[in-house]
C-alpha positions as CSV (number, residue, x, y, z in Angstrom):
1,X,23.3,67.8,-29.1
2,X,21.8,66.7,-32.6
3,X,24.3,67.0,-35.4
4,X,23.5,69.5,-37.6
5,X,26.4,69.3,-39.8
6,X,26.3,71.1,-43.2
7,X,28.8,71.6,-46.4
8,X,30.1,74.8,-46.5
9,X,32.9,76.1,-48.8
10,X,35.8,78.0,-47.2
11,X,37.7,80.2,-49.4
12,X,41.6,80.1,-48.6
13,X,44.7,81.7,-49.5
14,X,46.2,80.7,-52.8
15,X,48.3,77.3,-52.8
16,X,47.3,76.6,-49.2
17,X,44.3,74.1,-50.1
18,X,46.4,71.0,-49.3
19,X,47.3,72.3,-46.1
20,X,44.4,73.9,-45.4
21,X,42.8,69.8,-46.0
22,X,45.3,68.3,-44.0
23,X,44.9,70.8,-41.2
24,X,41.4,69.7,-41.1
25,X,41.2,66.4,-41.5
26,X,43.8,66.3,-38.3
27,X,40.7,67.9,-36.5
28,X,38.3,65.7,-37.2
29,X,36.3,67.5,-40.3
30,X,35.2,65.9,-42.9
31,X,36.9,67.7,-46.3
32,X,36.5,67.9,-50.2
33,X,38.8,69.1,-52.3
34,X,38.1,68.8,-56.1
35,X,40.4,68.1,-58.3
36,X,40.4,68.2,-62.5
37,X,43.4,65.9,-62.7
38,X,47.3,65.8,-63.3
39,X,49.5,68.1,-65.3
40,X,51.4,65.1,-66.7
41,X,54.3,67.8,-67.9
42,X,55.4,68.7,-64.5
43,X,58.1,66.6,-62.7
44,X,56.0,66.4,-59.3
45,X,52.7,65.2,-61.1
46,X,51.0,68.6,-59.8
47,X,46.9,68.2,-59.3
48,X,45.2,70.5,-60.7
49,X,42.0,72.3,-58.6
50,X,39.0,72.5,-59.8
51,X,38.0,75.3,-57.7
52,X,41.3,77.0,-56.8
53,X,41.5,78.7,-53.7
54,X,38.0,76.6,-52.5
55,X,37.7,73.6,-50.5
56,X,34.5,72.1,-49.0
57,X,34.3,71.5,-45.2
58,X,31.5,69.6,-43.3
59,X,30.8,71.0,-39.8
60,X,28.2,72.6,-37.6
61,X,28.2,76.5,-37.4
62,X,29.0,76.2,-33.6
63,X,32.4,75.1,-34.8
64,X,33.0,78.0,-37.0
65,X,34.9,79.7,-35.4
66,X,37.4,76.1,-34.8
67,X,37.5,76.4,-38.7
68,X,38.5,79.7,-39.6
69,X,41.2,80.0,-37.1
70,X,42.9,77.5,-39.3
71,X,46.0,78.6,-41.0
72,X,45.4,80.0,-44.5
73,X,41.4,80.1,-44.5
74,X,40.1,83.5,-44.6
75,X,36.3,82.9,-44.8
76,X,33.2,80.6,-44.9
77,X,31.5,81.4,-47.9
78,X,27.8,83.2,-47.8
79,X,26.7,86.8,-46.9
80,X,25.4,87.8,-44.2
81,X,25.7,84.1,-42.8
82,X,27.5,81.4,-44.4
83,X,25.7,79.5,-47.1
84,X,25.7,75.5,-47.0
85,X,25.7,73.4,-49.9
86,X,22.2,71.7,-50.6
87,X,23.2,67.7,-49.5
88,X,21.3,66.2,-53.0
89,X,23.6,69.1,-54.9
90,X,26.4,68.8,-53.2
91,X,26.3,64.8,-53.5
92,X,25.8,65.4,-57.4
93,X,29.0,67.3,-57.6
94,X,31.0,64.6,-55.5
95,X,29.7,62.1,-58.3
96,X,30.2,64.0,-61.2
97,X,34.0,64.7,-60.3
98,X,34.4,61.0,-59.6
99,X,33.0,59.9,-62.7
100,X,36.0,61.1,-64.6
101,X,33.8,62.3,-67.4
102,X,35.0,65.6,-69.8
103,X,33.2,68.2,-68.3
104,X,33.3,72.2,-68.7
105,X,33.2,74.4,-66.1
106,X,30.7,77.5,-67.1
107,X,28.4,79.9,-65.6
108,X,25.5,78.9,-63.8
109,X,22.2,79.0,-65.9
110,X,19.0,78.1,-65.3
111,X,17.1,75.4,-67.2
112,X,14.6,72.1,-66.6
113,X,15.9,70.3,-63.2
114,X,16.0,66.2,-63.7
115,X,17.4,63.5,-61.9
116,X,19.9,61.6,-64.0
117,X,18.3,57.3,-64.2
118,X,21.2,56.0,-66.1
119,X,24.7,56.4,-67.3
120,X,27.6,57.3,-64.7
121,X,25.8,60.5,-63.7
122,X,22.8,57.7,-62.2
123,X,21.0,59.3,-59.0
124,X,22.5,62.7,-59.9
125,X,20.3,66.0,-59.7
126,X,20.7,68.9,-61.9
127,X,19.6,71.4,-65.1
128,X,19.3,69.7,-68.3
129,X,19.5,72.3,-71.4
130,X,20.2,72.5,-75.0
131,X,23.3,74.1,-75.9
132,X,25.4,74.4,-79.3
133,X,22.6,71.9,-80.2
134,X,23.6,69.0,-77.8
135,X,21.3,68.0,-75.0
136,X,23.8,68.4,-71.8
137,X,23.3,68.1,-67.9
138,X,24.5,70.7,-65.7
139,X,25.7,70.2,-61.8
140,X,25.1,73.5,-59.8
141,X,27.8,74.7,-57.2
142,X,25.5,77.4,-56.6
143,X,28.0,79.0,-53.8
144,X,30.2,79.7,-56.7
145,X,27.9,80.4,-59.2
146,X,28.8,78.0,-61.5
147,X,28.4,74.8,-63.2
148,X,29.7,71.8,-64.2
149,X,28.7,70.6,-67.4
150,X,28.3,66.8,-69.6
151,X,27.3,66.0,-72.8
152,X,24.4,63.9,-71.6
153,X,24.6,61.7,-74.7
154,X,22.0,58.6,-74.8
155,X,21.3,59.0,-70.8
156,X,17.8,58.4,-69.8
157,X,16.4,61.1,-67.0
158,X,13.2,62.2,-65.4
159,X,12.0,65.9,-65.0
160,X,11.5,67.2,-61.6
161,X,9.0,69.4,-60.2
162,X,10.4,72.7,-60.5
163,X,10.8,74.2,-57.1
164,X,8.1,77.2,-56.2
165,X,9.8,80.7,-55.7
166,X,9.0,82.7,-52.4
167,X,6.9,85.6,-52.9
168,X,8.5,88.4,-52.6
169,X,6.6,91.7,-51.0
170,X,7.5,94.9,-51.2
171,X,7.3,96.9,-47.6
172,X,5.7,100.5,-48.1
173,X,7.7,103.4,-46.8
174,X,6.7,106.7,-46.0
175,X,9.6,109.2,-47.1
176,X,9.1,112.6,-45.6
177,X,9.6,115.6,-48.0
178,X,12.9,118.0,-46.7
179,X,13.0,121.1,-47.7
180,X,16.5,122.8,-49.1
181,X,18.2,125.8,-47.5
182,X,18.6,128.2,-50.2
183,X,22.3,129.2,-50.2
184,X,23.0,133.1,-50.6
């Protein structure tokens, strides 16, 4: 059987991510769980999640069913089928949150798609934009509708072609008058 193993993001119950990693990594799937850094103030050195209540798993759908019996998941992302994460995205966002650069978490927009050829971001694909009159890069976690953003500062980059959208036709349908009872 060819492996056709995708990124997907599971949505689980609040403050069970770490389990919910272990638990799956004792399985054998591969796991991501993002994390913004330490709250320094607390005793324990809590991490802090970037996407709380998130974590990415990589596995084929036929093993979907392996991965939400798993204590404390509750879905696989996407409607009516689960929705993978695009590999060149999804390997943007892994480098972004390893770069440790200050980054804000915002909306997802849309704007020019580039591929990032130097600074720490190098190789990375995502929207470049103005915004509050600084020139910033943007990594799409387009399962969550968001995006990660980064001053882009002196970085060089080169546009990409922007992807064509599918045409979307409207099917005709015939609607059939009915007629109303009159009501005495």
């Amino acid at each position: 059987m060819a492996e056709n193993k995708r990124w997907y993001l599971l949505k689980v119950r609040s403050t069970f991510e770490p389990l919910v990693e272990r638990e799956l990594t004792k399985r054998k799937f591969e796991t991501f769980l993002p994390e913004s850094g330490v709250l320094q103030n607390r005793p324990s050195r809590v991490k802090r999640l970037l996407f709380p209540g998130h974590i990415f798993c990589r596995f084929d759908l036929d093993e979907r069913i392996r991965v939400s019996t798993i204590p404390g998941v509750q879905c696989v992302l996407g409607l009516p089928e689960p929705l993978s994460c695009d590999d060149g995205e999804f390997s943007a966002l892994q480098t972004a949150i390893n770069s440790d650069l200050p980054y804000e978490i915002v909306e997802r927009r849309s704007g020019q798609p580039v591929r990032m050829f130097t600074g720490p971001l190098r190789g990375a694909v995502g929207t470049l934009f103005d915004r509050r009159g600084h020139r910033q890069f943007g990594v799409n976690v387009k399962v969550l509708g968001r995006m990660l953003l980064f001053d882009v500062g002196n970085w060089s980059y080169r546009p990409l072609p922007c992807e064509p959208r599918p045409l979307i036709r409207a099917a005709r349908v015939q609607v059939q008058p009915t007629r109303l009872k009159a009501s005495r």
